[in-house]
ZALOMI-508081 format. One record per residue: residue number from 1; residue in one letter; x, y, z of N, C-alpha, C, CB in turn. Coordinates in Angstrom, 1 decimal, decimal comma, m for minus. Glycine has a CB too. Layout:
REM ZALOMI-508081
REC/NUM/A/X/Y/Z/X/Y/Z/X/Y/Z/X/Y/Z
...
This chain:
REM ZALOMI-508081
REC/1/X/21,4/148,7/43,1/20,1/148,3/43,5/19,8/148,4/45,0/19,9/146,8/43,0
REC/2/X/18,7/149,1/45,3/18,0/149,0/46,5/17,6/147,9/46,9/17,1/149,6/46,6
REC/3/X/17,7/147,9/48,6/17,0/146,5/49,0/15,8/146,6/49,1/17,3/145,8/50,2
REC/4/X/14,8/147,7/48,5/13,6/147,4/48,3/13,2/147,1/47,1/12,9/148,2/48,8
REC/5/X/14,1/147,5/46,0/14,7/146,9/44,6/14,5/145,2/44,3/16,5/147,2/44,7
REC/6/X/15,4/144,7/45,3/15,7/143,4/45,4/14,8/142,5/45,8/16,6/143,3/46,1
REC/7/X/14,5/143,5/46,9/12,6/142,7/47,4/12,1/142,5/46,5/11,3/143,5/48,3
REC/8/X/11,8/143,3/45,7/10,5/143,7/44,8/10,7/142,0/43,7/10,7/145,8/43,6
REC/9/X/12,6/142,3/43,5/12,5/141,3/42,0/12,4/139,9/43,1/14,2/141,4/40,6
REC/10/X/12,8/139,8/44,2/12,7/138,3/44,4/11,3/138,1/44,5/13,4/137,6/45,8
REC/11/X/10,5/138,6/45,1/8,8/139,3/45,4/8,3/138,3/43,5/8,7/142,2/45,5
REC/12/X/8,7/139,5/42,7/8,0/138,5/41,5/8,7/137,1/40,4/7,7/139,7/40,5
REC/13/X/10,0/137,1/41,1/10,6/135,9/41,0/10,2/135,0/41,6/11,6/136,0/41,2
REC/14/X/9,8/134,7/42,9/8,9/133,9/44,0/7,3/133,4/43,1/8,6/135,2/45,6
REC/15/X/6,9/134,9/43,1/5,2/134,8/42,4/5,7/133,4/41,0/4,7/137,1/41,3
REC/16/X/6,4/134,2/40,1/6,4/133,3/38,8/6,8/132,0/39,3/7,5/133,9/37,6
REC/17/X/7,5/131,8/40,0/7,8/130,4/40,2/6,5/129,7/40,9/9,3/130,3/41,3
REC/18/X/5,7/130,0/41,7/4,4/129,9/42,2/3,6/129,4/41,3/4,0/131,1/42,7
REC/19/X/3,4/130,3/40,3/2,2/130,4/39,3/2,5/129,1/38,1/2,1/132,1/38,6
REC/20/X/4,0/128,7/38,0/4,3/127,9/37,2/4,1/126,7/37,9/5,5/128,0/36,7
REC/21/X/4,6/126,4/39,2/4,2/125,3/39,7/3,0/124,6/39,8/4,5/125,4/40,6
REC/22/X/1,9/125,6/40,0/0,6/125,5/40,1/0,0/125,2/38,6/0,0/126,9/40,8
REC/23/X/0,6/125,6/37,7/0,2/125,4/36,4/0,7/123,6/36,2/1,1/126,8/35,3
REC/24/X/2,1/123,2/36,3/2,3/122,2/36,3/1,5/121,2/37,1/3,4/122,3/36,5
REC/25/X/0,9/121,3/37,9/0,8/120,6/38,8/m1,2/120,3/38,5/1,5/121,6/40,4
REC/26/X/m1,5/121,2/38,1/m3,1/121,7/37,5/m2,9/120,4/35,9/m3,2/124,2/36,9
REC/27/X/m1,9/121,0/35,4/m2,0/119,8/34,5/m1,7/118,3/34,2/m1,8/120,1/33,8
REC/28/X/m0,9/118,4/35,7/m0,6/116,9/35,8/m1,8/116,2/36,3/0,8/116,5/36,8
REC/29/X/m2,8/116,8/37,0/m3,8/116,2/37,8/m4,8/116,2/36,8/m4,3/117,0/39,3
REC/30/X/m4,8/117,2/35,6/m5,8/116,9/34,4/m5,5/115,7/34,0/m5,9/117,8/33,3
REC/31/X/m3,8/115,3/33,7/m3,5/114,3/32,6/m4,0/112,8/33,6/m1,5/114,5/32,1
REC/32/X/m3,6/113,3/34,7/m3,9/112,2/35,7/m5,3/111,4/35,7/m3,8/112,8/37,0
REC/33/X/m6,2/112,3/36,1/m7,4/112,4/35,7/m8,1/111,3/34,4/m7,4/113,8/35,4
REC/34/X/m7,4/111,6/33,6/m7,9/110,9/31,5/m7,0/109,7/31,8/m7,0/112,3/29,5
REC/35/X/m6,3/109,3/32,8/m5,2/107,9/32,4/m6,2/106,9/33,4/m3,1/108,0/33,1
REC/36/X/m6,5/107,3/34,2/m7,1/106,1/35,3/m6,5/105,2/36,5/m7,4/104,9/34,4
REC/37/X/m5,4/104,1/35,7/m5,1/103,3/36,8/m4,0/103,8/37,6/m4,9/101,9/36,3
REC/38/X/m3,6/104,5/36,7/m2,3/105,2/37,3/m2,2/107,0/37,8/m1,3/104,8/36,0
REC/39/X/m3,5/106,7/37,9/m3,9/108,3/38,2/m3,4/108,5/39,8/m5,8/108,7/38,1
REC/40/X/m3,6/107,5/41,1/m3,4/107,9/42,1/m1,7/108,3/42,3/m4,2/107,0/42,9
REC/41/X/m0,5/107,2/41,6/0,7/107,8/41,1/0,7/109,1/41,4/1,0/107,6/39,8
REC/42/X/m0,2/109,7/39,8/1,0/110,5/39,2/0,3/112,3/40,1/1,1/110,5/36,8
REC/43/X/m1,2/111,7/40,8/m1,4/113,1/41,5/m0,7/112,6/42,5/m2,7/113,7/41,9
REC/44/X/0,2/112,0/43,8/0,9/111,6/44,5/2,3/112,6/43,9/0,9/110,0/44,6
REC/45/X/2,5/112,4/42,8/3,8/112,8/42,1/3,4/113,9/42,5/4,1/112,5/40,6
REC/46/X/2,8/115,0/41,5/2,3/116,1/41,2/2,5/116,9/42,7/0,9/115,9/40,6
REC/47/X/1,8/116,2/43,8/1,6/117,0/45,0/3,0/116,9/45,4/0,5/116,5/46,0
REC/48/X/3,9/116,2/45,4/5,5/116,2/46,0/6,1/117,3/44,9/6,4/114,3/45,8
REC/49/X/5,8/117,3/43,9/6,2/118,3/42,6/6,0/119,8/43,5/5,0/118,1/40,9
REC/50/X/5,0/119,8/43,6/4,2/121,4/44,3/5,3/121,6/45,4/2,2/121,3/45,0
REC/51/X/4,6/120,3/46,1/5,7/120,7/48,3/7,0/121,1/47,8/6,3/118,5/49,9
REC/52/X/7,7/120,4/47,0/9,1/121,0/47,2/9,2/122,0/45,6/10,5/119,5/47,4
REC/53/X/8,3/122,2/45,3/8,6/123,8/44,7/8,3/124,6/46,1/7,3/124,4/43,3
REC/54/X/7,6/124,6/46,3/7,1/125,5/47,6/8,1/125,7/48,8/5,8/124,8/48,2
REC/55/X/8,6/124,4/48,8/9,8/124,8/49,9/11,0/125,8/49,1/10,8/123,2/50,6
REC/56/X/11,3/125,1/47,8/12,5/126,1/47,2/12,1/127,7/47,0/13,1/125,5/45,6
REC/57/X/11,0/128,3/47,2/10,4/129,5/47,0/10,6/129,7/48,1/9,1/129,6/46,3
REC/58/X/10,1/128,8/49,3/10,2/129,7/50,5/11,7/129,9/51,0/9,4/129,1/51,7
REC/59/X/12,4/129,4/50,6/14,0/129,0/51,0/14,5/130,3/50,3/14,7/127,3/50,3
REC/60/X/13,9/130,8/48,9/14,9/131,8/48,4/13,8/133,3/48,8/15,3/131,5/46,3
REC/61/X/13,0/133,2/49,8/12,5/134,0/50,4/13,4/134,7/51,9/11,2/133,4/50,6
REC/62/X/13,5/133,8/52,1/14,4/133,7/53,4/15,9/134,3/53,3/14,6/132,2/53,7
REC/63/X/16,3/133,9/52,0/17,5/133,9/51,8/17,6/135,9/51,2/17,9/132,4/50,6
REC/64/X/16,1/136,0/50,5/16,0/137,3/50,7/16,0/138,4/51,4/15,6/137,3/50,4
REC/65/X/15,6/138,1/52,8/14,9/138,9/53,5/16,2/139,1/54,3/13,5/138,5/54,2
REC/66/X/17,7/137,8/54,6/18,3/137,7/55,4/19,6/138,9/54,4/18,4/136,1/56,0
REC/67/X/19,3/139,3/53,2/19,8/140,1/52,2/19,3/141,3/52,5/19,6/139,6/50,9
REC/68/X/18,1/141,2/52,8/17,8/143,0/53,2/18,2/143,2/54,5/16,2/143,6/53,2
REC/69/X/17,8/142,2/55,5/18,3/142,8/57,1/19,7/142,8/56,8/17,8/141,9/58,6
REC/70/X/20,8/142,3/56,3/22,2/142,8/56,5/22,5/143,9/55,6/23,1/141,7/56,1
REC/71/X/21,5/144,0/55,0/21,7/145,8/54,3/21,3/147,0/54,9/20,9/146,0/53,1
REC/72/X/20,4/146,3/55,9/19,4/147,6/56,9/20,7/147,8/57,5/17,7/147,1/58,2
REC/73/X/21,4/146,3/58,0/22,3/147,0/59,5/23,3/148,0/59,0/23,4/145,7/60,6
REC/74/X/23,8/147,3/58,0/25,2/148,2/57,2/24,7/149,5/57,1/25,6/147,8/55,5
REC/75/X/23,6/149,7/56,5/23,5/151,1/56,5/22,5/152,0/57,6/23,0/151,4/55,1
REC/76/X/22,6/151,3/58,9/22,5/151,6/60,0/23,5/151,7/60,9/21,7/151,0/60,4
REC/77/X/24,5/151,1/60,4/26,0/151,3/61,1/27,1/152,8/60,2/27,0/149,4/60,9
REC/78/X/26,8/152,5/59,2/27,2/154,1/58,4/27,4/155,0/59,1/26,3/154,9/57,5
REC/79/X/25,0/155,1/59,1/24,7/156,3/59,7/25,5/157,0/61,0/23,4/156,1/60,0
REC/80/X/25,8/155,9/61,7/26,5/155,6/63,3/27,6/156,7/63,1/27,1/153,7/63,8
REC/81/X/28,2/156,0/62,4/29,5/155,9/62,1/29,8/157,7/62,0/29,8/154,8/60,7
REC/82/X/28,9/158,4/60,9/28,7/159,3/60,3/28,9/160,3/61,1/27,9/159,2/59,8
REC/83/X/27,3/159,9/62,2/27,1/160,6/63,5/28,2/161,3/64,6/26,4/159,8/64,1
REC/84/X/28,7/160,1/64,4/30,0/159,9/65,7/31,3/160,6/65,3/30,5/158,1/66,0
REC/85/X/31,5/161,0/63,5/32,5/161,9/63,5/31,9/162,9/63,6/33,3/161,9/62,5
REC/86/X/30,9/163,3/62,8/30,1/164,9/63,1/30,3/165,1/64,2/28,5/165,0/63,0
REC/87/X/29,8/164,4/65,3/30,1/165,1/66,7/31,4/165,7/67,2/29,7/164,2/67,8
REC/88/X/32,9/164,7/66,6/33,9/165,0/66,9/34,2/166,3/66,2/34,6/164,0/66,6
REC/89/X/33,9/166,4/64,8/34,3/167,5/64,3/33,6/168,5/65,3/34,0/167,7/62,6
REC/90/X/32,4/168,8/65,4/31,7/170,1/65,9/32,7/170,1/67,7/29,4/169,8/66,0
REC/91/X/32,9/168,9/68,2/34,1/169,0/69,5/34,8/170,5/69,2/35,5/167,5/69,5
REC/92/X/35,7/170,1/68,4/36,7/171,2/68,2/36,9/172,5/67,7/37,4/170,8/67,8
């Protein structure tokens, strides 16, 4: 897998987790909504439900990107590497 591979699936792994949260969270504030006394609860709930989905999405964002920049260097140090015998061979 490419790290623009990997982007892509954390990219719509991130999204789906997004869209589910928001779905959960849309219908806790409906259910909330139809109960009354205990509505200010459970949208209190709901919105803490969302923040820390939102942090764990941004957390496995992070954790992605720090997966591609150590892939960029590796295969920016190869190239190096590569270079630096080429030149030796053509030396001699």
């Amino acid at each position: 897998m490419t790290a623009s591979a990997e982007e892509e699936v954390l990219v719509t792994v991130s999204e789906t987790l997004g869209s589910a949260a928001g779905k959960v969270v849309a219908g806790a504030k409906r259910t909330a909504s139809s109960l009354g006394e205990e509505k200010d609860q459970l949208v209190r709930v709901a919105t803490k439900v969302r923040s820390k989905a939102r942090r764990a999405i941004k957390r496995s964002q992070k954790k992605a990107k720090k997966v591609t920049r150590s892939a960029k260097k590796a295969v920016a140090s190869a190239k190096r590497s590569v270079k630096r015998v080429a030149r030796k061979l053509k030396r001699r």
